[in-house]
Structure formats: structure tokens, C-alpha cells
VOPA-564255 format. One record per atom (N, C-alpha, C): residue in one letter; x, y, z. Coordinates in steps of 0.1 Angstrom, whole numbers, padded with zeros to 4 digits, always signed. Atoms other than C-alpha are relative to their C-alpha. Layout:
AXYZ ...
This chain:
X-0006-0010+0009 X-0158-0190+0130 X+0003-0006-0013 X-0005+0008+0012 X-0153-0197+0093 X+0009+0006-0003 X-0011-0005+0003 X-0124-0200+0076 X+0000+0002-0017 X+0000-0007+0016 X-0111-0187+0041 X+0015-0008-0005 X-0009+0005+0005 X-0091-0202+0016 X+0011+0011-0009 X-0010-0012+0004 X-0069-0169+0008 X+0010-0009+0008 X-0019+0006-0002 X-0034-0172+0008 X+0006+0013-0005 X-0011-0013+0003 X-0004-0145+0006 X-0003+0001-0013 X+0002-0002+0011 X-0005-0150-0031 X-0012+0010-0006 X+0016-0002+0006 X-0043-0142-0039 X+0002+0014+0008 X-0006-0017-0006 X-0035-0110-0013 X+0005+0007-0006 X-0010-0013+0010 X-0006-0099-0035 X-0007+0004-0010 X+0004-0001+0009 X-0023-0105-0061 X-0013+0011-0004 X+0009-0012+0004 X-0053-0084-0056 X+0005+0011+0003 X-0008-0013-0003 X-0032-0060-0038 X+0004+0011-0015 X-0008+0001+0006 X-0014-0059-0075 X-0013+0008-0010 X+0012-0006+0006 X-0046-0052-0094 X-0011+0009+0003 X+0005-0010-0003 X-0059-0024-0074 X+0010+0010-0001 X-0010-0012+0008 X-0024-0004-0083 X-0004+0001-0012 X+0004-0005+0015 X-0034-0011-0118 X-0008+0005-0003 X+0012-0010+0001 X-0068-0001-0115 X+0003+0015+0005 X-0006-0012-0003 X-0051+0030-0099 X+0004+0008-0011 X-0008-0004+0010 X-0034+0036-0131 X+0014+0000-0004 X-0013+0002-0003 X-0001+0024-0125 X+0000-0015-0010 X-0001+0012+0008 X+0014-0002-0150 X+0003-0010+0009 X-0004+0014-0006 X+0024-0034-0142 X+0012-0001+0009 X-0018-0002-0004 X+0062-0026-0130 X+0000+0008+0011 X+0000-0011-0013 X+0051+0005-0109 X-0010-0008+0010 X+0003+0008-0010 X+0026-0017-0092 X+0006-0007+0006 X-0004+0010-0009 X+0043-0043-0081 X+0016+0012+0005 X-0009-0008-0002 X+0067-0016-0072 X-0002+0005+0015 X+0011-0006-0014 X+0040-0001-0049 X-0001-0014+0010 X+0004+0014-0007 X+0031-0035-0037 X+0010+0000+0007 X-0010+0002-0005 X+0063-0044-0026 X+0009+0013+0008 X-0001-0014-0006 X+0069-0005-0010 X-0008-0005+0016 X+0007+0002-0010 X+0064-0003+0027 X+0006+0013+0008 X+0001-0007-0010 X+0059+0022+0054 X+0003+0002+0011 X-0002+0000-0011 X+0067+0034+0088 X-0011+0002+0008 X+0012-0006-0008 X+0037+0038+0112 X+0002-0001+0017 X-0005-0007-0011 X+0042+0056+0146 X-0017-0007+0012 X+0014+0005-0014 X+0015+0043+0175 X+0009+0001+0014 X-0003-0005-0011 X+0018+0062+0208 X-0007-0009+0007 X+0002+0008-0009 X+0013+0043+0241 X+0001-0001+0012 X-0001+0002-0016 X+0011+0045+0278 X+0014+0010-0001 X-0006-0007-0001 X+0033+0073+0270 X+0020-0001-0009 X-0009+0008+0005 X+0060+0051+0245 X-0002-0001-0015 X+0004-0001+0015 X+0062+0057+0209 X+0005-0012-0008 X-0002+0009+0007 X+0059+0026+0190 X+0004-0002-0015 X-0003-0003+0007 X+0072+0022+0154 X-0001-0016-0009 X+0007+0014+0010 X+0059-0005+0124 X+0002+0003-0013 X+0006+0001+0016 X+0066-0014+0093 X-0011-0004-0006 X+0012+0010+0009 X+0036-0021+0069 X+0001+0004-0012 X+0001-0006+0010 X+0032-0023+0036 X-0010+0011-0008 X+0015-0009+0007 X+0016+0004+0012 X-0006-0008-0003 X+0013+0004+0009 X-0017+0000+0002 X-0008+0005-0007 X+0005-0008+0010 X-0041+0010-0024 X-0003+0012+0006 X+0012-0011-0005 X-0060+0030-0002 X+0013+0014+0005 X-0005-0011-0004 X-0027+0052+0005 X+0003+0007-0011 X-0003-0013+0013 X-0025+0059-0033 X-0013+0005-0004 X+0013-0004+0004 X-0059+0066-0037 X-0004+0010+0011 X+0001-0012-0010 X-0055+0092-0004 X+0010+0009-0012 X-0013-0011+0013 X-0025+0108-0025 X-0007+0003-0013 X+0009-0003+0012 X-0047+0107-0059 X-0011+0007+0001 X+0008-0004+0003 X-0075+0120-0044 X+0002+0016+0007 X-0006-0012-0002 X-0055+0149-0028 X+0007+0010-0010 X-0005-0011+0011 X-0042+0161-0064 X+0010-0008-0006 X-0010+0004+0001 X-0009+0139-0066 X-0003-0006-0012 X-0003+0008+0011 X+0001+0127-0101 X+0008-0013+0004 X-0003+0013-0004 X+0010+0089-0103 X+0017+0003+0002 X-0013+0000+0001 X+0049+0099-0111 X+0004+0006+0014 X-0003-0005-0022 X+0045+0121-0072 X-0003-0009+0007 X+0002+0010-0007 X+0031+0091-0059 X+0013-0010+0005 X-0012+0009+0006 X+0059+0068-0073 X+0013+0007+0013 X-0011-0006-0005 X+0084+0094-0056 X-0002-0002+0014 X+0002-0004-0015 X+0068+0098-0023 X+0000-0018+0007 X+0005+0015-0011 X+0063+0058-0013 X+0006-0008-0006 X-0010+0007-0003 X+0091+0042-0032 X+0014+0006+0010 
């Protein structure tokens, strides 16, 4: 198996510049970045419950559903 020389940083960091490419400045990115979620996973009849952080791909579900950046902003910080 090969390995990779990523690190948390180079994560955040692209994480950081796919909010911008989103259209979000610098401030509301790392805003989003640093924003995290609850996610529900059912199980052998036992509802499990997770934090994760947002990611692009949930403002670019929201953007591509209609949502202006400032509805975005509201709904996921």
C-alpha cells in the first residue's frame, strides 16, 4: 500500500480553498471549515450519532439547490 505525505494542514488547507472557490471569502471559509455537523447512522436497530465536519460538497448541495451564500452561512454555522 502506498503512503502519502498529506498532513491535517494541506487538508485544511484545501478544504479552505474549495469554500473560496465556492464564493465565500476568506473569513466565511474558514468559518465553514471549522463548522461541523451531526450525522445520524441507524444500526442493528440503534441510532448512532457523529460529529463531522462540513464540507464543500455540502455547500455546493445547498448552492446547487438555489441557496444564496449568506443562507448557507446561516444554516451550517
Amino acid at each position: 500500500m502506498a503512503t502519502s505525505d498529506t498532513t491535517v494542514d494541506t487538508l485544511f488547507e484545501h478544504r479552505l480553498s474549495m469554500m473560496q472557490e465556492r464564493g465565500f471569502n476568506a473569513e466565511e471559509a474558514l468559518s465553514l471549515c471549522n463548522a461541523k455537523k451531526i450525522v445520524a447512522h441507524e444500526e442493528s436497530g440503534k441510532t448512532y450519532y457523529y460529529e463531522v465536519m462540513v464540507t464543500w460538497h455540502d455547500v455546493a448541495k445547498l448552492q446547487d439547490a438555489g441557496a444564496t451564500n449568506e443562507q448557507i452561512l446561516a444554516i451550517l454555522i
